[in-house]
N, C-alpha and C positions, 0 to 999 in steps of 0.2 A: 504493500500500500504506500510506504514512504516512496519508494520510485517513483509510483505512478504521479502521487503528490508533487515531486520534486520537478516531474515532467512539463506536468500542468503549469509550474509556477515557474519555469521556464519561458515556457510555449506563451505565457502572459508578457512573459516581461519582452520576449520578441515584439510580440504583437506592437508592443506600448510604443517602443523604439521606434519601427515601422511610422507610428502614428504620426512622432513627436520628427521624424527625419522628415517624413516631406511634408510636414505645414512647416517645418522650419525653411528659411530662405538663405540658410549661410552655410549650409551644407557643405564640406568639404570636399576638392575636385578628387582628391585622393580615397575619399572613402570609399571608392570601389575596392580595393585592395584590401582594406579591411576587414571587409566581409567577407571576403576572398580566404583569407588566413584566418576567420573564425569557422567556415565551414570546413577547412580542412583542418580546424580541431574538433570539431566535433566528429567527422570519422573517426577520429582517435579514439572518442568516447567508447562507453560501453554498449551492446548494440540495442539495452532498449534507448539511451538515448539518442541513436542515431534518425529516430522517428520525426525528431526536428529537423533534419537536414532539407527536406522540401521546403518546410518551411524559411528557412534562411535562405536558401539560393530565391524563394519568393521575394523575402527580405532584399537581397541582391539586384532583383533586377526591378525589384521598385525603387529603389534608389539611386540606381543607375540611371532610370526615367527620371528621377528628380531632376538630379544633376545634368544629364542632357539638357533640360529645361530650361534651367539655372543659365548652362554656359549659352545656350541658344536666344535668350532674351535678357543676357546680360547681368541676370541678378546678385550677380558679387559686387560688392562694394570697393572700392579702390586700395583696400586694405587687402579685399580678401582676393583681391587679382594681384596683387605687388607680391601676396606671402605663397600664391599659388606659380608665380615664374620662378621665386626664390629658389622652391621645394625643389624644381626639376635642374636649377641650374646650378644650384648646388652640387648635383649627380655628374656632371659634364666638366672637362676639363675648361680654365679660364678662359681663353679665348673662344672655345662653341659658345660660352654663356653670351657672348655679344650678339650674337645671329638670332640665335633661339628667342633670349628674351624679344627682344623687338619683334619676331614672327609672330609671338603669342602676344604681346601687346598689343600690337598694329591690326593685325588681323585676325587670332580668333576671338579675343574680347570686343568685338564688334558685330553690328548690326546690317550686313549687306542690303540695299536695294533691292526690289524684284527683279528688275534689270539692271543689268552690268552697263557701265558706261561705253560709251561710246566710241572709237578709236579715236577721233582727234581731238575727246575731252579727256582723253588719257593722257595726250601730247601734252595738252596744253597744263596738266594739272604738274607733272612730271618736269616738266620746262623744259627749254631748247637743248641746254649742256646734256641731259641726259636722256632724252627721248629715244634716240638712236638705239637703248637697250630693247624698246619693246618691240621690235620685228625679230632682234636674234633671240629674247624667251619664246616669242609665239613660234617659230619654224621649229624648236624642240620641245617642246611639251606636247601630249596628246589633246587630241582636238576638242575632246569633250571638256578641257578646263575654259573658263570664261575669265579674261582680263580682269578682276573687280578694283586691285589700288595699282596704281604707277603715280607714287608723288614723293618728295622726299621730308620726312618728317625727324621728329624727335626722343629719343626715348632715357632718359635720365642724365639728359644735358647735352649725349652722341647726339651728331644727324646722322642720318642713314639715308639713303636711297630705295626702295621698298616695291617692287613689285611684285603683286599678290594675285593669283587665280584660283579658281574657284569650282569645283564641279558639283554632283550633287553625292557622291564621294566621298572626295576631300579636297582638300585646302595645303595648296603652296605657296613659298616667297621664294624669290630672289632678293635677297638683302645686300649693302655692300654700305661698306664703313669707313673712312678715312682711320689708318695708323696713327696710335699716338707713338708717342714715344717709346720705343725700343719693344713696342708690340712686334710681335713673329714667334709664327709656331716652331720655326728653328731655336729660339731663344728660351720657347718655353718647353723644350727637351720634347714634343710631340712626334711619334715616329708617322710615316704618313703611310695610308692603309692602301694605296695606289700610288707609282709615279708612273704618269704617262706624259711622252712628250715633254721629256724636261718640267713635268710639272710635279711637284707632291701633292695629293690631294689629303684629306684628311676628315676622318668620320667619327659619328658621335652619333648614339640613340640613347632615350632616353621614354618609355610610355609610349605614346603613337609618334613624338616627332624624330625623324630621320633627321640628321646633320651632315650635309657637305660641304669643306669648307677647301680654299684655296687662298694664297696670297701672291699680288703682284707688288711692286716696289715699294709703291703708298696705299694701297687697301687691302682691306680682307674682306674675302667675296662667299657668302652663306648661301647654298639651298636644301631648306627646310620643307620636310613635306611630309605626309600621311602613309606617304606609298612605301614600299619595303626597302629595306636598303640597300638591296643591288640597285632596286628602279630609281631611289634615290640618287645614287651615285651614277650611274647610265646616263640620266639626265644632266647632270652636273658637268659632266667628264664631256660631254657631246655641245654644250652651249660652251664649257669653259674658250678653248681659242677664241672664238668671236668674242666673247667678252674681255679676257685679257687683255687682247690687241685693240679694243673700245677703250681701256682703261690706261694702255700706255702710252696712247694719242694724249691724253691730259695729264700725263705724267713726264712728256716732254719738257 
């Protein structure tokens, strides 16, 4: 009888949680993981109480919907989007944390348009110096992503350069950031997980985003994407020469 008892007052206190996770609005993007490594203690359990285990992966993937929710109508606070790039970039060597953050700043903590702009309100939003980028990302990306940002903004003081596409998928950047001072992956002891063409390239994952990264004289050039990490890196490796040689025209 204590079991059954202890089952119930279990099975209650799930439920509560449940309750209290999605009318909550601050929900944490990590807490998928959570439930993740609670249900695989409860297999451990003993097997009557493995009878909650439905119940948790239920737990699971209604808070998974939460949070979908959350990141899709933007409901973290500014707080809870600063501590949610921290988490990931924390996990990444110094210089991917440059790329990364600004991808999940710029682009997923945002609200896209039903339609994607326009091609020469990309131009013009992107400006003269760097517009040139957006015909070499479009002739290598797959055709199903749709242009959403090409403009250069700011993200804790860096500018970036930021071109973002969009499928119904996922969501890529092309990011690229002027060097400060004695930035390089050379310097910062990075071995690089490709050289092609004279080039080191250099990778990072981290949850669903892929990191590729590369440096020419004065920047360091990021794409960030959903897609797996070879397709990650394929795309990378394949725009990188045109964009180099983009970058060392103003590095003259």
């Amino acid at each position: 009888m204590n079991g059954h008892f202890e089952n119930d007052q279990e099975g209650m206190a799930l439920r509560e949680q449940l309750k209290r996770a999605v009318r909550s609005e601050s929900t944490p993007p990590y807490l998928e993981a959570r439930i993740r490594n609670a249900i695989r203690a409860e297999e451990r359990r003993p097997s009557g109480v493995r009878q909650l285990i439905p119940l948790a992966a239920a737990v699971m993937v209604c808070l998974g919907g939460a949070i979908a929710y959350q990141l899709g109508h933007l409901r973290f606070t500014a707080n809870s989007q600063e501590s949610y790039i921290v988490s990931l970039s924390n996990r990444v060597a110094t210089l991917m944390r440059v790329g990364l953050g600004d991808h999940i700043h710029c682009s997923v903590f945002r609200k896209f348009p039903k339609n994607p702009p326009a091609a020469q309100e990309l131009a013009v939003s992107l400006g003269s110096e760097y517009s040139g980028l957006i015909p070499i990302v479009r002739k290598h990306v797959p055709e199903d992503y749709r242009m959403v940002i090409a403009h250069e903004c700011r993200y804790h003081g860096r500018k970036f350069v930021h071109l973002s596409l969009r499928s119904d998928a996922g969501l890529m950047s092309l990011v690229i950031a002027r060097k400060k001072d004695g930035e390089s992956f050379l310097t910062e002891g990075m071995m690089p997980a490709l050289t092609q063409s004279g080039v080191p390239f250099y990778r990072a994952g981290v949850q669903r985003f892929e990191i590729t990264s590369f440096e020419s004289r004065d920047h360091l050039v990021y794409f960030v994407s959903d897609l797996t990490s070879q397709q990650n890196m394929n795309l990378m490796t394949a725009m990188a020469p045109q964009v180099k040689e983009f970058l060392r025209a103003k590095e003259l």
